[in-house]
Each structure stands twice: as C-alpha cells, then as structure tokens.
C-alpha positions as CSV (number, residue, x, y, z in Angstrom):
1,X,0.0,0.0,0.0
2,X,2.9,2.1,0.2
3,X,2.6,3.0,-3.4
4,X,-0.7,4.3,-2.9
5,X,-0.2,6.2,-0.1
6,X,3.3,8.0,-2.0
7,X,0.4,8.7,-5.1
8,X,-1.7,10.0,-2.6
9,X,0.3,12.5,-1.1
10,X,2.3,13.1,-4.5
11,X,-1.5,14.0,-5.7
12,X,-2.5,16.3,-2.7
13,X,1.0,18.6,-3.2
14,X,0.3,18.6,-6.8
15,X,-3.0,20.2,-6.2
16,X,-1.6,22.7,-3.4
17,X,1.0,23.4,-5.9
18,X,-1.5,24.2,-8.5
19,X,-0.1,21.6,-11.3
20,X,-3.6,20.0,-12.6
21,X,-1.8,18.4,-15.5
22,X,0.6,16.3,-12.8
23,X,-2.3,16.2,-10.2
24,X,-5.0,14.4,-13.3
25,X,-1.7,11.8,-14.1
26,X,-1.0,10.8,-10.7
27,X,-5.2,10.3,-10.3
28,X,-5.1,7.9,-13.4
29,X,-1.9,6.3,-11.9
30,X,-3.1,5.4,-8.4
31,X,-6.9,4.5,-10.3
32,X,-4.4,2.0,-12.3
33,X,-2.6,0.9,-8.8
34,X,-6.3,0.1,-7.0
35,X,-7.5,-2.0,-10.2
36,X,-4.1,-4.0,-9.9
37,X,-4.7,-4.4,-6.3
38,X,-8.3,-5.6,-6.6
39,X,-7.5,-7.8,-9.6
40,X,-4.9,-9.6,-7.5
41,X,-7.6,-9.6,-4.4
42,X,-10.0,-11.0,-7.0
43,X,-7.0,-13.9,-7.7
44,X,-6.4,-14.5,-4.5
45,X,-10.0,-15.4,-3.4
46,X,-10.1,-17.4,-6.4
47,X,-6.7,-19.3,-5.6
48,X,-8.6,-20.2,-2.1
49,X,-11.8,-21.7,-3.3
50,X,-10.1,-23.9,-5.8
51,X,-12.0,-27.2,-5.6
52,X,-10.1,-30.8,-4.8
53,X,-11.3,-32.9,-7.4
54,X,-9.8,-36.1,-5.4
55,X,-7.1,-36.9,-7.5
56,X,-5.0,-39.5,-5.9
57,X,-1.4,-38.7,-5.5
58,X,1.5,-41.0,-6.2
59,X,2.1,-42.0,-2.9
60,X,-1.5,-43.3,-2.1
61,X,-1.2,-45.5,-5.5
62,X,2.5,-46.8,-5.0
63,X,1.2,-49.0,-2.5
64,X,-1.7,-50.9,-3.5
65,X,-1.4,-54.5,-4.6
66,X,-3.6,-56.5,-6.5
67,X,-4.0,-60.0,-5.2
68,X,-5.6,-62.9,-7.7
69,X,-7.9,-65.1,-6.5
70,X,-6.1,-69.0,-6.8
71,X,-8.6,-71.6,-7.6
C-alpha cells in the first residue's frame, strides 16, 4: 500500500502546488494501482476456493497391490 499512499500524497502537493496536469496523471496512476490491487484480491479469493477434485497422489497409488484369487 505504500505505493498508494506515496500517489496520494504526491497528488494532494500537486493540487496545493497548483499543477492540474501532474495532479489528473497521478489520479489515473493510483486508479491504475487500485485495479491492480483488486485484480490480485480477485485472484487470490479465487486461488482459495479452488475445488479438490480427489485426485490420488503418487504416494496413495504406489502401495496398493492386486492380489488374484487362486482356484
């Protein structure tokens, strides 16, 4: 968040300074920095309901045996 806040306060001095062209790009900058931010929040909620399908891993496999039945 550090980013933001620096494009904050860069955008607040900009505006007490009186530079509207620098103020309007840091404004499309930090709008650019919260859609990253709430893309990767989108990912990461995404990421944690992922769904185990049950696939069996090597080691629960290796194991097994099949046995015939001798008559």
């Amino acid at each position: 968040m550090d980013i933001r806040d620096n494009l904050i306060d860069r955008i607040a001095e900009a505006e007490r300074e009186g530079w509207a062209g620098e103020a309007e790009g840091l404004k499309i900058s930090l709008a650019s920095a919260n859609a990253k931010l709430a893309q990767l929040d989108n990912l990461i909620t995404q990421r944690a309901a992922a769904i185990h399908l049950g696939m069996p891993t090597f080691p629960d496999v290796a194991g097994r045996h099949i046995t015939r039945n001798q008559g």
